[in-house]
Each structure stands twice: as C-alpha cells, then as structure tokens.
C-alpha positions, 0 to 999 in steps of 0.5 A: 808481754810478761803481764800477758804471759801472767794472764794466760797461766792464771787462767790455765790454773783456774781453768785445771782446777775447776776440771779434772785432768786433761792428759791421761794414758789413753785419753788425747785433748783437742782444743775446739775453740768455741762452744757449739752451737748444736751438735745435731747432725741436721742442724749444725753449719759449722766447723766446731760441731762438725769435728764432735759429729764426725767422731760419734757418728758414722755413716754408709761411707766414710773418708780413709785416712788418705781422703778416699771414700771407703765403705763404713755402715754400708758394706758394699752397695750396687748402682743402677745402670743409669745411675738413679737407684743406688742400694746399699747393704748395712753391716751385720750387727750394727749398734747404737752406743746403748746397745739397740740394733741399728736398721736401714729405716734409721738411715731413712728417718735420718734423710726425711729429716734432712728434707722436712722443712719443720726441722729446719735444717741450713743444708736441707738442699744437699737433699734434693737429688733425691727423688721428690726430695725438693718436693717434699721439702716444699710441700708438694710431696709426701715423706713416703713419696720421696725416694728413699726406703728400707725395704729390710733391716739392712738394705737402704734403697735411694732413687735419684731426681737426677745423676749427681757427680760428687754422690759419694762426698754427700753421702759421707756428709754429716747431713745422711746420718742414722737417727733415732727418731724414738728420742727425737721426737720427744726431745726434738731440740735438746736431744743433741745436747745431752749424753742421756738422748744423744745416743750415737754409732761412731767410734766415740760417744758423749759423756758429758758437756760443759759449756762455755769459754773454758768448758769441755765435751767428753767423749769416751770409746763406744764399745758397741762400734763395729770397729771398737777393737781398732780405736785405741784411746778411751776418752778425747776431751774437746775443750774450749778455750777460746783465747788463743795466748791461753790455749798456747800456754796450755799445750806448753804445760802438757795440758793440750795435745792438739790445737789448730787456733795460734797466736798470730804474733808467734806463728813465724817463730813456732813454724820456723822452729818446727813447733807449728806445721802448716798445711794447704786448706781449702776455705775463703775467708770473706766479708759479707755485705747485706745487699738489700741495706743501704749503702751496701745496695749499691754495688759501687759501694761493695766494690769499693771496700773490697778493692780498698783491702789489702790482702798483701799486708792482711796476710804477711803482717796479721796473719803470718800463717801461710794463707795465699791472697784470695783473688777470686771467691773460690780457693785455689787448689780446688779441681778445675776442668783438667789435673793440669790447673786448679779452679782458680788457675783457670777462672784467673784473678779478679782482684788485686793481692793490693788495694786498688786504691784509686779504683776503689775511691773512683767507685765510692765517688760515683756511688755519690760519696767523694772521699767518703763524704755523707757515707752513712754510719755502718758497723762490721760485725765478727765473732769474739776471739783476737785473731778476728780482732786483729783482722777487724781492726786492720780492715777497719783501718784500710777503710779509713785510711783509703775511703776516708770511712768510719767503720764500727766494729762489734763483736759477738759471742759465737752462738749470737753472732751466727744468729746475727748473720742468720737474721741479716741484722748487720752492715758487713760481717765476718764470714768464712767457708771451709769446704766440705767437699773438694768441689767448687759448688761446695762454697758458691752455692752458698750465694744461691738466692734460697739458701740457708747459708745465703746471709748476703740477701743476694739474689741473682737469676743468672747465677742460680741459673748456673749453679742449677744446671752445674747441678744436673751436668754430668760432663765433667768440663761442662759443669766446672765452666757452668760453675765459672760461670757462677763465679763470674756472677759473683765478682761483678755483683760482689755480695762478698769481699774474698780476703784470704785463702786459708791454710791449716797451722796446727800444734800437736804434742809428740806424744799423740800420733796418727789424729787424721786432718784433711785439707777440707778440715775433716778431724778424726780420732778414731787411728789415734793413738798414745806413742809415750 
C-alpha cells in the first residue's frame, strides 16, 4: 500500500507538471477517465464523449436541473392534432460560438446526418420516426423526402412515421443536434477533434485537447450562448486519468474537483465517512457473448457461464459501491406499467443473485463438456482500468472454480477494445449500458438483430418483432409488456450474461457546488459554480 501510494504521487507530480494548473478561481476539473474516442455528436456511443457533447452542444430541448424536459434552442413548438407534425420555434439570435447566426435548416443538416448511412452513425435508428427516415437511411428515399424541413431561419418542421411515446427524450438526445455542414464537409472525420472546426453552441466550448492517459480537453465559457450570462465558471478541464488510485490521490491534493471512477478497496471507508456519496444509476452492467462463434453458439454454454457468476460476492467483495444484483438484462427502477412496480419489479428475476452451480454444470455437460472437459480455448476481453481487472479476474475464477474452465483474460485500450466488439473479434467481453433514457427500450434495443450497438451477433425474429411493435404502441401498458415480452426473448436466448446494476459513487470537492448529475448519467456544468 505505502509503495502504491509513492506510485500514485509521483505520477500526479509528473502529471502537474507536464499541465498547466488544474484548480483556478472560476475554473472546476472533472476527471473523465478515458480518452474519447469521438466527440461527434453523430458518431459518439459512449459514456466519456457524451459528458463533453452535452456541455458544448445544445439542442431544441434540454433536461433541467430536476430531470424535466424544458425548452432550450426551441422557444416554444405546436404538435399536430395527431401528433405527426411537430413545429418548433428557434430562439432570436441564436449563435454559434465563432459568432455565425444559428438557423433551423442547421437542425435539418444535423437530422439528415443522423440518417445518411455514409456517416455511419450507431444511433442512426433513434431516427426513423421520422418520415422516410428509415427509408432514407436504407436507400429507398431521397434526403428531401424525409420529413424534416426549415421552411425559415427559425421554424423547424418534423413529420413522423408514426406517434412516438418518449419524442421529447430523443429530441433532447445528442443525436438531433446543429451541425455546421460548411466545416464538415471539409473535415468530415476530424472536424470533432480539433478547436479550429469544432465549432459548437452550448454553454462551453473547446479550446484544446490533448490526448491520452494523463491528457486533457479544455473547455472555456462561450460567450455567444444564449444563456452566456447564467454560466458562471470559465473554463472546465476534463482530464483523463485513468488509474483510479492516481485520480484518488489527485482529488486529495486539491487537483480534481470532481470524479465519478473510485478504487474499490476504499469505497466503504470514503462512503462511511462521508467523502463518497452514492446515488441509484440506471445502467447493467453485462457479459457479451459472440453468438455465432463456437462454443458460445450454444445456448447451454452462455447459460452456464452465466449461472456460473456470483453476483453476491461481485457485488459485496469487488465492488462494494451500492450496486444491486442484476436478475434480469433490464435494471430496476426503470418505470414499469404502473408508479406502483418498477420494469424489473414486474418482469420478476431470471437469475439467481448466487451462482446455481449445479444448474450451470448440468447445462455445460449437455452442452457436451462434462466438467469443463474438451471446452475449446476461449478469451474474455475488457477495457484497461483496475476496477474492469478486478472484475475480470473474479469472473475468471468463478469459471474456473465452478465449470472447471480456463478462461483467457485480455485487455485493450479504450478506442481498440470498442473497436474490438464493433467487429466481434472476441469470445466474451465487457459490455455495459447506462440508459439514455428512463425507458426499457433504451438498453433492449441494443439486441435488435440490425443494430449497430448489437455486438452479440444475436438475431432472433421474435424479439425484434416485440421491440417493433413497442415502437409504434401508444398504450402506455401495452408497449411496456410488448417490451417484457422482449426481455422474455433475451433470458432464454441469453446473448448476454446481466452481472450488476450500477449505482452512481462520486467524490466532489467542497468548493464547487451545483455540477447536475442524473440517475442516466447526464453531467452538466452549465449551474456550476465557485463557493470558496
């Protein structure tokens, strides 16, 4: 412990001096953890690129700083009487952070990217109720078909496909953002990366980014954002310290003041002090199989392994942050049909919170592997930091100890290992969702046999079948059992093993207040404020 704690301050030594000073008067640091890979509204997928999106974009809608929806570029909107034309009324003098004037047909370049294959964005179907959306998208119509249009600088007019229940949490997505598409076009995959082209309209914008472990990405106020006068620090620096001892030793020093990525081995001693504070989170946390690769084209096998975890013992002994035992793909506290139950509450548990044991090896011997006998090699793959190690290596021994299997462990470097799943190159991996919306569809679509975010391989009529039509119900019970239905599909085909649902551990510094978190992992900067 004392040569780890000689460790970690040398390296926050070398990491201060090689940066200019973290901690100003109007200036908060927030440890990000990882390099993003993208910070393209259109191409980012994760966690890390979504908190720098959300703070130098804006878009017609925006959450409050109690989870509600409340107009942001859009000043006001009118909805049709069957709810399939929606128009919304832009702000006056809405400006881009080098000062250029703001227009509604800039919303519809940001849609029509969203939509055009060639960009390639993984959340192009959040699109497609729009009209001619998924039309478009596929081939068999034109951008001008599809059912967004400008027919002024500040009126944006959207046509639907069909009536979709949680309309307001899209538009408040990264995904419907402006775009500029005079600099896109000529950067079109570097144009995020760098301050001279990313030229953005929320409360912040780049100045600069320096990547990799022990990097950083310098945002400073934008003085051209409508709500310029309400944001009242000048500069947040996103650093990226990736060891989670390291980060801890910089918060102490004064050097960080807010990170959301503890040690586990400290969390009971900095939650029961009152240093941590824990919060619910909606996310699973989940092993991913590659369905079409043997031996994990078997579900006997993916049933094993994932009756062979226990979650108990992950939770209490590995993590020790407040995180619940998931029994089913979806997490608890997500709505269900009623107030009453939550989506898991009413769906009920699929597994055990302790490893079946006798079930798992059952299933692995008529799999043909009696005791894990002639189980071919196979590898479980994750992204570098020590809590993903922790948890890799304690998987890695529940599968050894109760199926009698060898499993490889491998670790990657953030950017490659999403690369990694995005191409299936893997056995079994680390996977994780937190939702981007407090709806059940939010994580199962991720299965849907077409979908970009579907790294299983899985492909199974019947559940996209239920997913389609939660898609277009607008009875509220309905839709949510079509929804069960889906999960349904999900615990007996079992592409995934469900290890954890995630709670929220943070640390922040006393003198910063005001830095709005929600339970779907939403950060925001734009309230925050200097109390010292």
């Amino acid at each position: 412990m004392i040569l780890m704690r000689k460790i970690c301050l040398t390296l926050i030594f070398v990491f201060v001096t090689v940066t200019s000073s973290f901690a100003s008067s109007k200036e908060i640091v927030y440890n990000l953890g990882a390099d993003p890979r993208t910070i393209d509204p259109a191409l980012n997928n994760a966690s890390d690129g979504s908190v720098v999106i959300r703070n130098i974009f804006e878009g017609l809608v925006r959450f409050n700083f109690n989870d509600e929806i409340e107009p942001a570029c859009a000043e006001s909107w009118e909805i049709s009487e069957d709810e399939l034309k929606w128009t919304f009324h832009l702000r006056d003098n809405l400006k881009w952070s080098d000062g250029e004037k703001l227009t509604a047909s800039q919303f519809r370049d940001g849609f029509l990217r969203l939509l055009n294959p060639e960009t390639g964005s993984p959340y192009a179907y959040y699109g497609f109720f729009i009209k001619n959306g998924e039309a478009f998208y596929n081939g068999s119509a034109k951008a001008e078909e599809v059912g967004v249009s400008a027919p002024d600088e500040k009126t944006l007019v959207l046509e639907l496909e069909y009536k979709n229940p949680l309309i307001m949490d899209y538009f408040e997505f990264p995904v419907f953002l402006p775009v500029r598409m005079d600099i896109v076009n000529n950067a079109e995959r570097t144009w995020a990366a760098k301050p001279e082209t990313l030229i953005s309209n929320g409360a912040f914008k780049l100045e600069s980014w320096v990547h990799g472990d022990g990097g950083k990405i310098t945002l400073v106020k934008n003085p051209e954002y409508w709500e310029a006068d309400k944001v009242k620090i000048d500069r947040l620096n996103f650093v990226m310290i990736a060891d989670e001892n390291t980060a801890l030793a910089a918060f102490r020093a004064g050097r960080i003041d807010y990170m959301g990525s503890i040690p586990s081995q400290m969390l009971p001693m900095l939650l029961k002090r009152g240093e941590a504070k824990s919060y619910p989170a909606l996310g699973t946390a989940y092993c991913s199989f590659n369905v079409n690769k043997p031996p994990f084209d078997d579900v006997r096998v993916r049933k094993a392994f994932t009756l062979a975890i226990d979650r108990r013992i992950i939770i209490d002994k590995i993590l020790m942050g407040d995180q619940r035992p998931a029994t089913g793909f979806v997490c608890d506290l997500v709505p269900g049909t009623t107030s009453e139950k939550d989506f898991r509450n009413e769906g009920g548990n699929f597994l055990p919170e302790r490893a079946d044991i006798k079930e798992a090896k059952r299933l692995l011997a008529e799999a043909g592997y009696p005791d894990g006998k002639g189980f071919p090699k196979v590898s479980y793959k994750y992204n570098s930091n020590p809590g993903n190690k922790s948890m890799a290596e304690a998987l890695q021994g529940m599968w050894k100890k109760y199926l009698g299997i060898e499993v490889e462990l491998q670790n990657e470097e953030w950017k490659v290992f999403i690369e990694t799943r995005r191409k299936k190159d893997f056995d079994i991996a680390r996977e994780a969702w937190i939702m981007d919306f407090y709806d059940a569809a939010n994580l199962l679509e991720c299965l849907i046999s077409n979908s970009p975010q579907n790294d299983t391989g899985y492909n199974n009529e019947k559940f996209d079948t239920a997913m389609k039509n939660s898609s277009i119900e607008t009875d509220h019970v309905k839709r949510i059992n079509y929804l069960h239905e889906a999960e349904n599909y999900i615990m007996e085909d079992m592409p995934v093993a469900p290890i954890y649902f995630y709670s929220s551990v943070v640390m922040q510094s006393k003198r910063v207040k005001n830095i709005y978190r929600s339970a779907i992992g939403t950060l925001i900067f734009r309230g925050a404020e200097i109390v010292e």
